[in-house]
KOLVEXSE-11406 format. One record per atom (N, C-alpha, C, O): residue in one letter; x, y, z. Coordinates in pm, whole numbers, padded with zeros to 5 digits, always signed. Layout:
<sites>
aXYZ...
</sites>
This chain:
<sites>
x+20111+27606-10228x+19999+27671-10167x+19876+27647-10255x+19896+27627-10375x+19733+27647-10202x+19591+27606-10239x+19514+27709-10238x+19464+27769-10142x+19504+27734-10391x+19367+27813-10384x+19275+27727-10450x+19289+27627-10521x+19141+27814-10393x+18989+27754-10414x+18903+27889-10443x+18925+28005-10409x+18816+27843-10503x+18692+27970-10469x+18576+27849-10488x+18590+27758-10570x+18493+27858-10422x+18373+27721-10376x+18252+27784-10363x+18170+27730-10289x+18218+27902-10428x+18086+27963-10446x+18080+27976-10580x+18170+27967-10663x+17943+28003-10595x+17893+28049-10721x+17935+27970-10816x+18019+27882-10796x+17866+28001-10959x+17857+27935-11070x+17998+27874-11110x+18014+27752-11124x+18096+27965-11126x+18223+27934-11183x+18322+27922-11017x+18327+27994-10917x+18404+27766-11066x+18456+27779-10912x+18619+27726-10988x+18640+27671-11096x+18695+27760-10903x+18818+27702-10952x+18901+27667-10862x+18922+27738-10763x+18972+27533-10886x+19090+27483-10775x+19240+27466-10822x+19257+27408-10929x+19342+27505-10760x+19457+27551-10811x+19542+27596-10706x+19508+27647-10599x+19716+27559-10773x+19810+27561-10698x+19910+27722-10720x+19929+27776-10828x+19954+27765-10601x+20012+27907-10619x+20150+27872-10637x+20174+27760-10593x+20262+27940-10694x+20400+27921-10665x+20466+28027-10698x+20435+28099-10793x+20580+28049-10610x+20655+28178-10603x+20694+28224-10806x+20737+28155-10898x+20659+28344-10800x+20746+28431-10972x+20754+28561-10928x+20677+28655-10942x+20854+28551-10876x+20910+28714-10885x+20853+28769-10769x+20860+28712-10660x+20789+28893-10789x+20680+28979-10674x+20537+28908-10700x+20445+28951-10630x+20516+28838-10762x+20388+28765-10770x+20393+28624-10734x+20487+28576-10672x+20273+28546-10781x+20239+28368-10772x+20200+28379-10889x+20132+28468-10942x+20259+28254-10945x+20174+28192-11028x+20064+28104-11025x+20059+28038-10921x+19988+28085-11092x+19877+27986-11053x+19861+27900-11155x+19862+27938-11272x+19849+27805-11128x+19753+27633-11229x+19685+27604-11163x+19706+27577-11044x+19540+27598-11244x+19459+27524-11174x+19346+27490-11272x+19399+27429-11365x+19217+27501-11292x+19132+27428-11333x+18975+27542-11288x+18956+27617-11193x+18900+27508-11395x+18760+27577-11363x+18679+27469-11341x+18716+27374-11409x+18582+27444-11273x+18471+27388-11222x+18307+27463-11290x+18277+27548-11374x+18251+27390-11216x+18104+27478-11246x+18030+27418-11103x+18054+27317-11038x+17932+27523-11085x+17837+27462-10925x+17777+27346-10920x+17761+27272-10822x+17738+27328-11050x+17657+27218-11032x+17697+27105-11089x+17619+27041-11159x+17841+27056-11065x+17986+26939-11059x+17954+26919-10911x+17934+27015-10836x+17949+26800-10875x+17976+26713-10762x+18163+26764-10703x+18200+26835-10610x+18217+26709-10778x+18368+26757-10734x+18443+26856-10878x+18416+26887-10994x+18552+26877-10773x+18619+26982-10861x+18696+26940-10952x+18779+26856-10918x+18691+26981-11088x+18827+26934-11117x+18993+26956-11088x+19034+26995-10979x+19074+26928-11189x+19200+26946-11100x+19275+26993-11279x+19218+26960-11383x+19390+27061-11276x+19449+27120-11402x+19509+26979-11464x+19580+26908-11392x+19483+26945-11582x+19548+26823-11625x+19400+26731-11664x+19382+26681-11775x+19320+26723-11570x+19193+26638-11607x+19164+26685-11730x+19218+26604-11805x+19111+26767-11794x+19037+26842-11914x+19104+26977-11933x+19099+27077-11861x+19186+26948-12082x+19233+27111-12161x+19153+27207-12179x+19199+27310-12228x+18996+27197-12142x+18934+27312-12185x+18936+27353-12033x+18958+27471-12007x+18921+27294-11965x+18914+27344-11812x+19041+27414-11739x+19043+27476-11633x+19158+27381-11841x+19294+27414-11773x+19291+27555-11799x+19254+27619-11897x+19361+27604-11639x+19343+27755-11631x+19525+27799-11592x+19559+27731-11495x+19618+27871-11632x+19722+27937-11602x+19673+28079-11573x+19588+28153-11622x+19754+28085-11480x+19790+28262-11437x+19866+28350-11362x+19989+28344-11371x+19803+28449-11275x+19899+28554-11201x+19823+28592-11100x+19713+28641-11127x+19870+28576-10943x+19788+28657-10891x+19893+28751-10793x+19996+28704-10745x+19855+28865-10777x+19934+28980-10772x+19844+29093-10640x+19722+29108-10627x+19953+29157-10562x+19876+29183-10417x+19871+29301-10498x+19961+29331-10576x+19746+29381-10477x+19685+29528-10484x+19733+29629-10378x+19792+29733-10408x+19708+29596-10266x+19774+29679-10175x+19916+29595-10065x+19929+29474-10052x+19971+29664-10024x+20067+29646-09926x+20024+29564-09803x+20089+29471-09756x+19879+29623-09744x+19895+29503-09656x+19838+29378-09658x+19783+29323-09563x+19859+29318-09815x+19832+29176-09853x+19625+29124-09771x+19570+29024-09726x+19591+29271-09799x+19432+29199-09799x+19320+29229-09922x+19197+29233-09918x+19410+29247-10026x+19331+29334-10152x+19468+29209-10255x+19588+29195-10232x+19378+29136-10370x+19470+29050-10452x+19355+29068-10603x+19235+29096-10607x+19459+29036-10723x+19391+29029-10784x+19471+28886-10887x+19592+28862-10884x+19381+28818-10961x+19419+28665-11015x+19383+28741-11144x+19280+28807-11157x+19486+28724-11248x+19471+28734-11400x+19485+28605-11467x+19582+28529-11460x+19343+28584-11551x+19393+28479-11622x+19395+28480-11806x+19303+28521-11875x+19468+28448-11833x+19479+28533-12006x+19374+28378-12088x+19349+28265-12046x+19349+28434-12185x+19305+28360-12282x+19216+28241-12216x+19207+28135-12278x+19171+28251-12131x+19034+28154-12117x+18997+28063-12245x+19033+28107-12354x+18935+27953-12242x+18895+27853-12354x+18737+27917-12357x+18689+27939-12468x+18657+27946-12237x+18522+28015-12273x+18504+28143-12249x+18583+28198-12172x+18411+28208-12301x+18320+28334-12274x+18373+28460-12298x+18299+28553-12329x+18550+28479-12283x+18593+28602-12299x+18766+28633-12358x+18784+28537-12433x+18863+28697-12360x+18978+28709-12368x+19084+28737-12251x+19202+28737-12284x+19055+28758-12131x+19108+28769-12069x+19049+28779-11918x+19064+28901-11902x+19006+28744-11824x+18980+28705-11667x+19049+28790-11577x+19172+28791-11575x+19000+28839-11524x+19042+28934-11375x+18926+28896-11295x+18806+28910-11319x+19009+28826-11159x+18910+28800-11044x+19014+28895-10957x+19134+28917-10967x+18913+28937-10870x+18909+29044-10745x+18891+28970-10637x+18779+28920-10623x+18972+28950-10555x+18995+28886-10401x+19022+29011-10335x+19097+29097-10382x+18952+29022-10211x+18957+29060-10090x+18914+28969-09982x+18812+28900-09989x+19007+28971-09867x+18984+28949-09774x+18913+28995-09659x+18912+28928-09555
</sites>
């Protein structure tokens, strides 16, 4: 499965796969103003691992954890709603 987020400054493309009650995710950070995206494997600073995990029951509230980022912080929580 394919996730994307294709707005704003920081964008990222990446693959989901079954762990447990969650997905895991690999994928890669981008920036807006990149022509194309990258992909996990092109560039180690760009490579992103994680978790994304449903908030509520009826799977329209998610949230993506990503630990140890290479920039800006220690730990990443993006907020998806549908």
């Amino acid at each position: 499965m394919v996730i994307r987020k294709t707005s704003g400054s920081q964008r990222f493309l990446g693959f989901l796969s079954e762990a447990g009650d969650s997905l895991a995710y690999r994928g890669a950070l981008s920036y807006g103003y990149e022509e194309q995206m990258k992909l996990y494997g092109q560039d180690n600073e760009r490579n992103q691992v994680g978790c994304l995990s449903a908030v509520d029951p009826d799977m329209n509230h998610f949230v993506l954890e990503l630990p140890e980022p290479v920039f800006e912080s220690f730990h990443d929580v993006i907020e998806l709603k549908r």
